[in-house]
DRENKETOR-80356 format. One line per 3 residues: their letters; for each residue x, y, z of C-alpha. Coordinates in pm, 1 decimal. Layout:
<recs>
A) X Y Z; ... $
</recs>
This chain:
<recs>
XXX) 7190.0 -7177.3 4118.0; 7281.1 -6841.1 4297.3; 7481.8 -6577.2 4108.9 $
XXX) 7703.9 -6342.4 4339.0; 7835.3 -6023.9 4258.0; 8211.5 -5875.6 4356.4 $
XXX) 8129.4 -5878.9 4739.1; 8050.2 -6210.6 4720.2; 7666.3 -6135.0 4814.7 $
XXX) 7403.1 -6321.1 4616.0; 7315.7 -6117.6 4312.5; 6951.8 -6064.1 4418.0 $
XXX) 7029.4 -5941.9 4781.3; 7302.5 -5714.0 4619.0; 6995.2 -5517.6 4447.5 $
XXX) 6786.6 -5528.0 4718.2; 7061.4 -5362.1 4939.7; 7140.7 -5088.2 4693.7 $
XXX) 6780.9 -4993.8 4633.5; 6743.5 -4914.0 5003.4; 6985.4 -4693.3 5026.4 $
XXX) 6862.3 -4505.5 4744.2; 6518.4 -4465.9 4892.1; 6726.3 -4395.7 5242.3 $
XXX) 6869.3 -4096.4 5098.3; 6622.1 -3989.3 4918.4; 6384.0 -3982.0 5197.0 $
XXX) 6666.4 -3794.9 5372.5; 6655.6 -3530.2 5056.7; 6263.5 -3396.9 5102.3 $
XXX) 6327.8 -3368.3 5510.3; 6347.8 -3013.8 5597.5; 6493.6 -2880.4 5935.0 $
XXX) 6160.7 -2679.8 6122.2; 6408.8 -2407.8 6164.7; 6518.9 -2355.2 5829.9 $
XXX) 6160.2 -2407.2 5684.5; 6001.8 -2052.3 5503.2; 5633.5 -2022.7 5614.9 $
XXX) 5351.1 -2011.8 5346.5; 5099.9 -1760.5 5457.2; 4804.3 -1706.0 5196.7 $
XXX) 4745.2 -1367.5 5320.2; 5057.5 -1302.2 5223.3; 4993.7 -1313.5 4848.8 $
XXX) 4851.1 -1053.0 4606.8; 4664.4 -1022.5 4288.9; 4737.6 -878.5 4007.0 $
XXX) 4532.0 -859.6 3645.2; 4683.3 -957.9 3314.6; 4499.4 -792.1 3037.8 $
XXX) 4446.0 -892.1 2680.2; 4263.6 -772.7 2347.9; 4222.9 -1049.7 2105.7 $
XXX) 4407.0 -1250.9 2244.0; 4739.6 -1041.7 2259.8; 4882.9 -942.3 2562.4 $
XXX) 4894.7 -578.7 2682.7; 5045.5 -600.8 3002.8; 4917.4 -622.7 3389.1 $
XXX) 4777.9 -384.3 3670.3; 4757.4 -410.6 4050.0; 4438.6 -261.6 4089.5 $
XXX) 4140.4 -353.6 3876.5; 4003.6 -48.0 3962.8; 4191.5 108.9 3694.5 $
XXX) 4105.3 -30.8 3428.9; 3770.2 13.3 3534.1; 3803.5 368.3 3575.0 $
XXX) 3919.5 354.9 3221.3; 3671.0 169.1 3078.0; 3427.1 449.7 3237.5 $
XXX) 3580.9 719.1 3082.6; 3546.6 552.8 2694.1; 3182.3 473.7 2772.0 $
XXX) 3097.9 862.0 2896.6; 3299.7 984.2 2557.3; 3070.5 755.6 2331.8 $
XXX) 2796.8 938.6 2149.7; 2479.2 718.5 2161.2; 2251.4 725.5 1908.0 $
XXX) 2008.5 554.7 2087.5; 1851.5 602.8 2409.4; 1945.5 347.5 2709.1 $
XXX) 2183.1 180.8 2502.4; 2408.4 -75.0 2677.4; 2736.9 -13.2 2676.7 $
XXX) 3055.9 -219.5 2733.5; 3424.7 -342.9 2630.8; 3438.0 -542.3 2338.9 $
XXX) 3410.4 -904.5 2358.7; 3745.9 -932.8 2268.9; 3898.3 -812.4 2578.1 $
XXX) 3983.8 -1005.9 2875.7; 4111.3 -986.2 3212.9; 4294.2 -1310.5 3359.2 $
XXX) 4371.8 -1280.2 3738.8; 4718.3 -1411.2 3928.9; 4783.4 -1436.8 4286.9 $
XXX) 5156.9 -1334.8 4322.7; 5386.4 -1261.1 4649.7; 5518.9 -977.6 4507.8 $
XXX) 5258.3 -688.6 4383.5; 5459.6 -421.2 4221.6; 5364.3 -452.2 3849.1 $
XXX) 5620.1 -303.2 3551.3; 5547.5 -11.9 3363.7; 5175.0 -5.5 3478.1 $
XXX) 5146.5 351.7 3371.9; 5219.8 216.9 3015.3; 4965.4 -25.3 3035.2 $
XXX) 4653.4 193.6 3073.5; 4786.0 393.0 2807.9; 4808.1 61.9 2542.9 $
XXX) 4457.1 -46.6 2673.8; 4310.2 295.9 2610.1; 4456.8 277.5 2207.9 $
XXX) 4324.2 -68.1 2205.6; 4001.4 -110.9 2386.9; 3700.2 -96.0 2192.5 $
XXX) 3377.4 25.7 2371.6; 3077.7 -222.6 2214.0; 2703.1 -193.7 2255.4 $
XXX) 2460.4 -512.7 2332.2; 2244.0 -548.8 2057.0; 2024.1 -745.9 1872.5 $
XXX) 2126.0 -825.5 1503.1; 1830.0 -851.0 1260.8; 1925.1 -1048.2 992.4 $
XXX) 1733.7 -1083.6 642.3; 1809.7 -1447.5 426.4; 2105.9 -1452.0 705.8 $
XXX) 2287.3 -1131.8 700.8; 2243.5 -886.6 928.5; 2068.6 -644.0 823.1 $
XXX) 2065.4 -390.3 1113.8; 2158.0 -360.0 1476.8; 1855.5 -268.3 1739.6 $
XXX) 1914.9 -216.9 2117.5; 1767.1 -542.8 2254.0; 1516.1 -817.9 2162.3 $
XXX) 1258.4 -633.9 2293.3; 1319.5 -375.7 1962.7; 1383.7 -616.5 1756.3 $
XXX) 1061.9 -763.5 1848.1; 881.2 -394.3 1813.0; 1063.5 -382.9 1470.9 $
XXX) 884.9 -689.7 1285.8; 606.5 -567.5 1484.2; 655.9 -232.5 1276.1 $
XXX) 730.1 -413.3 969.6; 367.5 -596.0 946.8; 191.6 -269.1 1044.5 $
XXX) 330.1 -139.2 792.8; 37.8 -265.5 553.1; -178.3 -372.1 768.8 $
XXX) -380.9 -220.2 1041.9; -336.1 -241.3 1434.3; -704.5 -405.8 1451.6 $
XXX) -600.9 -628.5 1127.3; -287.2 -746.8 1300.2; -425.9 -845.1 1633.7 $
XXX) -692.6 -1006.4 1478.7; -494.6 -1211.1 1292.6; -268.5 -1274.4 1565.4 $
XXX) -592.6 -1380.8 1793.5; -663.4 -1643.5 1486.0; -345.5 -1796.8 1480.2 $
XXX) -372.2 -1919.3 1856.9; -721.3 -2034.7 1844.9; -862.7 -2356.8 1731.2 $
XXX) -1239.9 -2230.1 1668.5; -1332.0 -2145.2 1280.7; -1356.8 -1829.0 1188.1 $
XXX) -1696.2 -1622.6 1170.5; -1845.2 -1578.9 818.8; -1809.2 -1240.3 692.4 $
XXX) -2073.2 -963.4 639.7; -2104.6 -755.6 352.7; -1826.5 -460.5 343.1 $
XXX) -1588.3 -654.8 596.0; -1251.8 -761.0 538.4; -990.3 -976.3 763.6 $
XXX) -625.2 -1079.1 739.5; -598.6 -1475.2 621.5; -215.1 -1444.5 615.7 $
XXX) 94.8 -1227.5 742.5; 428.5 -1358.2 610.8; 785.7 -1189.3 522.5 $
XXX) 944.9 -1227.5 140.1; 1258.8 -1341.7 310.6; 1393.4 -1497.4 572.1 $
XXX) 1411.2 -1293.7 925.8; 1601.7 -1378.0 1234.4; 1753.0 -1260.4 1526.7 $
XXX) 1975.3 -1317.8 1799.3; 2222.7 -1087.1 2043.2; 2550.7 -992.1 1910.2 $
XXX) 2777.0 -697.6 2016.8; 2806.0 -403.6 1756.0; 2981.1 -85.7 1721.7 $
XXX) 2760.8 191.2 1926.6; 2673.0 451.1 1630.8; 2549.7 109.6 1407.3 $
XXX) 2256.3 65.0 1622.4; 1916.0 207.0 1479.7; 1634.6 313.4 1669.9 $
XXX) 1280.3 111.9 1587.1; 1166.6 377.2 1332.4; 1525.3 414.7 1196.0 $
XXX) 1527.8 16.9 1104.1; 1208.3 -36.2 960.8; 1239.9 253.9 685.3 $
XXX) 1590.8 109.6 611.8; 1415.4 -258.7 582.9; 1182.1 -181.6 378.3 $
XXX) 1343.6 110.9 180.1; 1698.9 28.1 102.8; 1723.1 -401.6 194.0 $
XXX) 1388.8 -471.2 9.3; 1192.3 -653.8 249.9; 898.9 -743.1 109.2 $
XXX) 600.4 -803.6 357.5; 292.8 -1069.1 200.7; -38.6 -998.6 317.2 $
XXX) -318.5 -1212.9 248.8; -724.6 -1104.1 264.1; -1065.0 -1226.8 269.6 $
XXX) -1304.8 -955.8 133.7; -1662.1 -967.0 106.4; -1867.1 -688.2 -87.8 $
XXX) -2215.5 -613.2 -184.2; -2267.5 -496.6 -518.0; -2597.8 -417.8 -736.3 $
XXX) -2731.5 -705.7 -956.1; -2801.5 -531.7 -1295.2; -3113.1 -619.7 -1405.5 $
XXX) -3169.1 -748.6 -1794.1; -3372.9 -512.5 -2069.4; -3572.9 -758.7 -2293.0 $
XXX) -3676.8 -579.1 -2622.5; -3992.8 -630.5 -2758.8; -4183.2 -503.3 -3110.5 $
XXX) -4518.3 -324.0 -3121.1; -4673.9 -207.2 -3432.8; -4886.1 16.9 -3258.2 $
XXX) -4572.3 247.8 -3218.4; -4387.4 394.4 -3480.7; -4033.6 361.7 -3543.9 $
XXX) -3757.4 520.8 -3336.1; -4068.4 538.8 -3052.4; -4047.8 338.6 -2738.5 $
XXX) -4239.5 248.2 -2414.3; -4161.4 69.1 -2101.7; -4379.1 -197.5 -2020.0 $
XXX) -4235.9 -326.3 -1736.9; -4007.6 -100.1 -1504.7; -3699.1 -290.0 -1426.0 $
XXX) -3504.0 -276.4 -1109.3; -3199.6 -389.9 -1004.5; -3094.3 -627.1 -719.5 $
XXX) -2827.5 -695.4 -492.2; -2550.8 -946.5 -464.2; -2264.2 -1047.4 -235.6 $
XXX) -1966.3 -1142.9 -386.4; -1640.5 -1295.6 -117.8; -1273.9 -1231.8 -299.4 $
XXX) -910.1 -1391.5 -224.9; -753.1 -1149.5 -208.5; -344.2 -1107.5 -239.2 $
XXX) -135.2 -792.1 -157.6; 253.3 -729.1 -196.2; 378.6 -395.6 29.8 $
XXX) 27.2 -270.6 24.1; -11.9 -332.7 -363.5; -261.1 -581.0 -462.3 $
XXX) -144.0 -819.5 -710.3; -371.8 -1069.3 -733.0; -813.1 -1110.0 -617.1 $
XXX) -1001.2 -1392.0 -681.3; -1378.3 -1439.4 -644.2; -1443.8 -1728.1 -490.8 $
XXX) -1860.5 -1695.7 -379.7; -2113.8 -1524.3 -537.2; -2485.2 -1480.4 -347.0 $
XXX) -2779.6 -1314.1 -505.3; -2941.3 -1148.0 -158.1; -3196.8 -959.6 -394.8 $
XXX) -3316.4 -1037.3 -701.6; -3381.5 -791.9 -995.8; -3679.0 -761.5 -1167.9 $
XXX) -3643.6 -777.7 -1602.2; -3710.6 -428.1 -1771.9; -3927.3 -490.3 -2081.8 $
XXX) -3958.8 -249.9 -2314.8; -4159.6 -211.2 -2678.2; -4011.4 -62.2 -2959.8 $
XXX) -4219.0 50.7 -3274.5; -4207.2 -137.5 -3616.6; -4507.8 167.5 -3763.6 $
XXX) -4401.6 285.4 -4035.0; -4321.5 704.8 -3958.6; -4566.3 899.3 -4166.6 $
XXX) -4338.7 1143.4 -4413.6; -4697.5 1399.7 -4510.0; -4758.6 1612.5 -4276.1 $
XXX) -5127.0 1663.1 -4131.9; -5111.2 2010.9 -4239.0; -5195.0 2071.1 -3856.7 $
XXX) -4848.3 2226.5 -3661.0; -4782.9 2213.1 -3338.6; -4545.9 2478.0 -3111.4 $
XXX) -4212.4 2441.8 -3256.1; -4025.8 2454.0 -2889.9; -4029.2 2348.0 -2545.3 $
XXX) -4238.4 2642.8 -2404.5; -4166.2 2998.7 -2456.1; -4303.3 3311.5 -2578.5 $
XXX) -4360.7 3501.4 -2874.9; -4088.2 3772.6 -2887.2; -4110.9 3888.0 -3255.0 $
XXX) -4422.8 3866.1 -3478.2; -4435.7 3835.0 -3898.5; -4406.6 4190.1 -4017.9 $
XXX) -4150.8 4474.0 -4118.0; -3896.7 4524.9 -3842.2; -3641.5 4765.3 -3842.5 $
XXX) -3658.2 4847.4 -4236.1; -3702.3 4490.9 -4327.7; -3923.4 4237.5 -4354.2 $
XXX) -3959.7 3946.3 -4095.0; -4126.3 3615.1 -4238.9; -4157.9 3401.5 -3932.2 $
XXX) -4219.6 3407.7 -3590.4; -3975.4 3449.9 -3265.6; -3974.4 3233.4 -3003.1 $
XXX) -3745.6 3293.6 -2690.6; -3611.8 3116.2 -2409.9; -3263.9 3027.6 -2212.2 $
XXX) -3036.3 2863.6 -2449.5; -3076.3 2476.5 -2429.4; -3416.4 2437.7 -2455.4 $
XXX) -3548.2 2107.9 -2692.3; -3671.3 2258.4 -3063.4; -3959.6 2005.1 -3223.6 $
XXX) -4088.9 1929.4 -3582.7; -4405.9 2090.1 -3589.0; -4592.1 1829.6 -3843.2 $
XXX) -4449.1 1517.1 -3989.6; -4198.9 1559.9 -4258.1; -3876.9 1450.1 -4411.8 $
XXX) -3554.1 1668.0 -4313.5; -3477.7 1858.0 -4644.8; -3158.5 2054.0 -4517.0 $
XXX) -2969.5 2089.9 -4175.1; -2713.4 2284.0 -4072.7; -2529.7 2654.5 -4095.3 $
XXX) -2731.1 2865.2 -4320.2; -2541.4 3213.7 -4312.3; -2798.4 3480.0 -4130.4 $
XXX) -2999.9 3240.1 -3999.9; -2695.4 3025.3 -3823.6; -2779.5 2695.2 -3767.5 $
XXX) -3108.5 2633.9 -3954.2; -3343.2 2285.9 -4017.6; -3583.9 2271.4 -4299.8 $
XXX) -3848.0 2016.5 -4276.2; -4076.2 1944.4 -4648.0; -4379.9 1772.7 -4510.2 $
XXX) -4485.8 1612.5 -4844.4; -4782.7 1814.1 -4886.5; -4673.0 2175.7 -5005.8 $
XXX) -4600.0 2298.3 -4663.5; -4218.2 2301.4 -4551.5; -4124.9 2505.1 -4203.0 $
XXX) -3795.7 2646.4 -4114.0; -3587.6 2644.2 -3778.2; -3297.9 2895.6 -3717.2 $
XXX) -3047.7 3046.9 -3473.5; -3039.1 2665.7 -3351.5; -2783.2 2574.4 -3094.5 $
XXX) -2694.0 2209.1 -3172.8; -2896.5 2014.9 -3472.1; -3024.4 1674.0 -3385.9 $
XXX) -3091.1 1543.5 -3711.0; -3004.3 1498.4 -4064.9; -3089.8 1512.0 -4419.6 $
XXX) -3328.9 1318.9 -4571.7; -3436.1 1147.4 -4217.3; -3775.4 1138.4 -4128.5 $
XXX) -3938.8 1296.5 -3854.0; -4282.2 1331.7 -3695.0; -4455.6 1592.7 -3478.1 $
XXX) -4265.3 1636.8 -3176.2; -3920.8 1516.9 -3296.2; -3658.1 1677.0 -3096.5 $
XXX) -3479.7 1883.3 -3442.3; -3216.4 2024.5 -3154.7; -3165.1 2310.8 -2894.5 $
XXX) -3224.3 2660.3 -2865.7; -2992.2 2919.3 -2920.9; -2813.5 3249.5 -3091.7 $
XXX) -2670.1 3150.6 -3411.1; -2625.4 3363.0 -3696.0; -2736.3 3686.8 -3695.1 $
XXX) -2909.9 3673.2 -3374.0; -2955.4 3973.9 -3068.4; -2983.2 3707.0 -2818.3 $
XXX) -3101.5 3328.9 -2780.9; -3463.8 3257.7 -2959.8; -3614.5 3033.3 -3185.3 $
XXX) -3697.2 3195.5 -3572.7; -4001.2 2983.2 -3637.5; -4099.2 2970.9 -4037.1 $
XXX) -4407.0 2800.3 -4257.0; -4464.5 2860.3 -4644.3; -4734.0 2676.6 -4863.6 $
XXX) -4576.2 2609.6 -5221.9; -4295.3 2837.1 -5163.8; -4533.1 3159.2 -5038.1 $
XXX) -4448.3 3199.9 -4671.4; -4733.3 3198.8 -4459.6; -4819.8 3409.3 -4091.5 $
XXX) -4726.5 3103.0 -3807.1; -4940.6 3202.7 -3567.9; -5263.1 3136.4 -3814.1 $
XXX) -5144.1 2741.4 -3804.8; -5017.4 2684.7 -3495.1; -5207.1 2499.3 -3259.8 $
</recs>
């Protein structure tokens, strides 16, 4: 069945009537007479530049020379701290371009003058950063590459370094070390150290030297150096001990000379900023062995009578006073002088009846040898011995010298028989 509308057309033809028209005149709408048509030209449109600063706008200019011009003039008032140093606007600024028919730009003028308050002159740099946090600003990658160079030479040498470098991109084992070498096993930073390019403010960058005192001075980087050392050192040789009864007490002999020998000894060793903190020794190799000292010591019983027999009382020297009045007074012994130092000896076997200061005679030994005799030492330097100790011939009593009433360094030699002093020089040997 057909439905028809109020012109008595079928419903369906009514629509399709109605919808040409519409496209009729709208077809009719977007047809333009050639003569009142306004031509397009592209070369009739200009360019101007929008400029913003984070994203806010500051306004536009015709001529991007300006701004350029501008951005010139910031750069030359910039004091660089660091030679070469890239400079350019901040990151944040932007320039968007617009192709316009009409080129005259508002308040222009005004423009510059906002972008010059607002424009921030940058430098390209490369951030350091230590655990993550920049640490310091250097010129380029190339410093900051010059700057952990710094960093590890720091504590180690140039040769160390590049041999340790060499190792580290070779697959060969290393050569066993000789004797007094050393080499870098490991090279490695406390913290964590990264880089990567980031603009900063011109007077934060730091020159190479600059950086690496701040690093290691004020951020505390801490540089671990491992070491393999290898030393020679002498090999102590042993001193066995043995008895001899043909030797009296106190007396020794060397039987067999010892002599040392040589070893190598290789170390881990560990080192924090130059400061070793830790050395292990990990080899030892004997390259020379040593050769045992043996050496006899007396068990003879020292004999306390004296022979009666008396040797010279010092080590060399000469007679510079006899027995006899001198100067108004009586002299009982003998003088011996010599430089100060000189060794002073029992002359016979004996046991040490007194030693030590004895008013005129300074520092004075007394020696009874157990058979009436006794012999006196004075003007002594230094005293060797002690009461009641035992000597024999030869025992070293002390040293020459000017104690007591003395005119200069000498020896004032003594004997008496049964407490009658006797002339030295008729018992001396």
């Amino acid at each position: 069945m057909n439905y028809f509308d109020k012109t008595g057309m079928p419903f369906s033809s009514s629509l399709i009537l109605k919808a040409a028209i519409v496209f009729v005149l709208l077809l009719a709408s977007f047809t333009v007479h050639p003569a009142s048509a306004k031509p397009t030209n592209e070369d009739e449109l200009k360019t101007i530049f929008h400029l913003y600063n984070s994203g806010d706008y500051i306004g536009a200019v015709s001529h991007e020379e300006s701004v350029d011009l501008l951005i010139e003039e910031k750069i030359e008032k910039v004091d660089v701290p660091v030679e070469n140093l890239n400079l350019q606007p901040s990151e944040d600024f932007n320039i968007i371009e617009e192709r316009v028919f009409e080129s005259a730009v508002p308040n222009e003028q005004e423009t510059i003058v906002q972008l010059n308050q607002h424009l921030a002159i940058k430098a390209a740099s490369f951030a350091l950063a230590v655990n993550d946090e920049i640490a310091v600003y250097l010129k380029d990658q190339k410093a900051y590459d010059e700057t952990v160079r710094q960093l590890k030479l720091a504590f180690v040498s140039p040769e160390e370094l590049e041999a340790w470098e060499a190792a580290q991109d070779s697959t060969e084992t290393l050569p066993e070390l000789k004797a007094g070498e050393t080499r870098v096993t490991g090279l490695a930073f406390g913290e964590k150290i990264s880089g990567y390019s980031l603009q900063a403010a011109p007077e934060q960058v730091m020159a190479v030297e600059q950086a690496v005192e701040f690093l290691l001075n004020e951020r505390g980087v801490n540089v671990h150096v491992s070491k393999e050392q290898k030393i020679e050192e002498v090999y102590k040789h042993d001193t066995a001990e043995k008895e001899d009864g043909n030797l009296y007490i106190g007396e020794s002999k060397v039987k067999v000379e010892g002599k040392d020998g040589k070893k190598e000894l290789t170390f881990a060793i560990r080192e924090e900023n130059g400061q070793e903190v830790e050395r292990q020794e990990t080899a030892m190799e004997i390259t020379e062995k040593p050769v045992g000292e043996v050496v006899l010591k007396g068990t003879k019983e020292l004999p306390s009578v004296g022979t009666g027999k008396f040797e010279w009382p010092a080590e060399g020297g000469y007679i510079s006073s006899k027995r006899g009045k001198r100067w108004g007074r009586w002299h009982n012994g003998i003088d011996i002088a010599r430089p100060e130092g000189f060794a002073i000896k029992a002359a016979d076997h004996g046991i040490v009846k007194a030693a030590g200061p004895a008013g005129t005679l300074g520092n004075r030994v007394i020696i009874d040898h157990q058979n009436g005799y006794e012999t006196i030492y004075g003007h002594l330097k230094s005293i060797d011995v002690k009461k009641g100790q035992k000597v024999q011939a030869g025992t070293k009593l002390g040293k020459m010298g000017s104690t007591g009433r003395s005119t200069g360094v000498h020896l004032h030699f003594e004997i008496s028989l049964d407490g009658k002093t006797k002339n030295p020089l008729r018992y001396i040997k």
